[in-house]
C-alpha positions in Angstrom: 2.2 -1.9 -7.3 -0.3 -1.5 -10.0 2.4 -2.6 -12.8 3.0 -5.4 -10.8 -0.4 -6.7 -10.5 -0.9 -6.1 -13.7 1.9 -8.1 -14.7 0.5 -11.2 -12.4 3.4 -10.6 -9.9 1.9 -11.3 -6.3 2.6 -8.0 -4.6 2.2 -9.5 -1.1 5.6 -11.0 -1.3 7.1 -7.6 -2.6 6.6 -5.4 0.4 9.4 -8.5 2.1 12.1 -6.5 0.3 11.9 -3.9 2.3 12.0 -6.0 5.8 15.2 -7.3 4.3 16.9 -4.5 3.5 15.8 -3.0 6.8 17.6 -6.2 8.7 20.7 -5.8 6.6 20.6 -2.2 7.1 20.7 -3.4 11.6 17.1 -1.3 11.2 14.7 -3.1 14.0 12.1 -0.7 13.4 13.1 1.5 16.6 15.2 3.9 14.6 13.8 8.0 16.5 14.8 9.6 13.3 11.5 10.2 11.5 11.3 9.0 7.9 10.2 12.6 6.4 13.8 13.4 7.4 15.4 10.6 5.1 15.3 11.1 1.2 13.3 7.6 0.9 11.6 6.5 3.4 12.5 4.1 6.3 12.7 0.7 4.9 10.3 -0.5 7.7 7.7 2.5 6.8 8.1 1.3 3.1 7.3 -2.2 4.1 4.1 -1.6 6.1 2.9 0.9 3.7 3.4 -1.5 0.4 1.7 -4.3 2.8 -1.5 -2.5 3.4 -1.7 -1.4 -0.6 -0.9 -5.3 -1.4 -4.1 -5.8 0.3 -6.2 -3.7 -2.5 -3.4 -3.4 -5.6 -3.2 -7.2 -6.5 -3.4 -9.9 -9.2 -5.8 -12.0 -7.5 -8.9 -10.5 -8.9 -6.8 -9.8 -12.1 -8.5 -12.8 -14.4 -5.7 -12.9 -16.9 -3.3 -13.8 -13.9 -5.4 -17.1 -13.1 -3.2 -20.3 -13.7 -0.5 -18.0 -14.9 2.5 -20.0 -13.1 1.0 -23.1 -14.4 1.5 -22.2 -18.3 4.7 -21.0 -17.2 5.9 -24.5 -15.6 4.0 -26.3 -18.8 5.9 -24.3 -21.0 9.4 -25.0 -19.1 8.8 -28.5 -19.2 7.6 -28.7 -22.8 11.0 -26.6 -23.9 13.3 -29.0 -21.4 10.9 -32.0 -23.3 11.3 -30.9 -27.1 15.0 -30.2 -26.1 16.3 -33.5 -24.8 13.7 -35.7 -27.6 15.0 -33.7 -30.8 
């Protein structure tokens, strides 16, 4: 989590991979076996757990993460730009 917000990924959306996998796994949530008795984690555990750190561990107080996709979809543009005019 802390990589991630460092790295101005929004780790809200991360946690989602674990619903996911939990859905394609036919997990609903309602599974009795207890996660201490997996190796990992349930997937559902994994995703409520991530979800409440996403609320502290983020990159929306991170200052250097500020307009961060913008520069990315300038610089896209400006490559397609230079690419098609040159």
């Amino acid at each position: 989590m802390k990589i991630s917000a460092l790295s101005c990924y929004n780790t809200h959306e991360g946690p989602h991979v674990f619903k996911k996998l939990a859905v394609i796994a036919g997990d609903k949530g309602d599974r009795k076996a207890p996660s201490w008795n997996d190796s990992h984690p349930l997937p559902m555990d994994r995703e409520r757990r991530l979800l409440k750190q996403s609320k502290i561990i983020n990159c929306d107080d991170n200052p250097n993460c500020h307009g961060v996709l913008e520069r990315i979809i300038k610089g896209r543009r400006e490559r397609k730009h230079h690419r098609y005019h040159h």
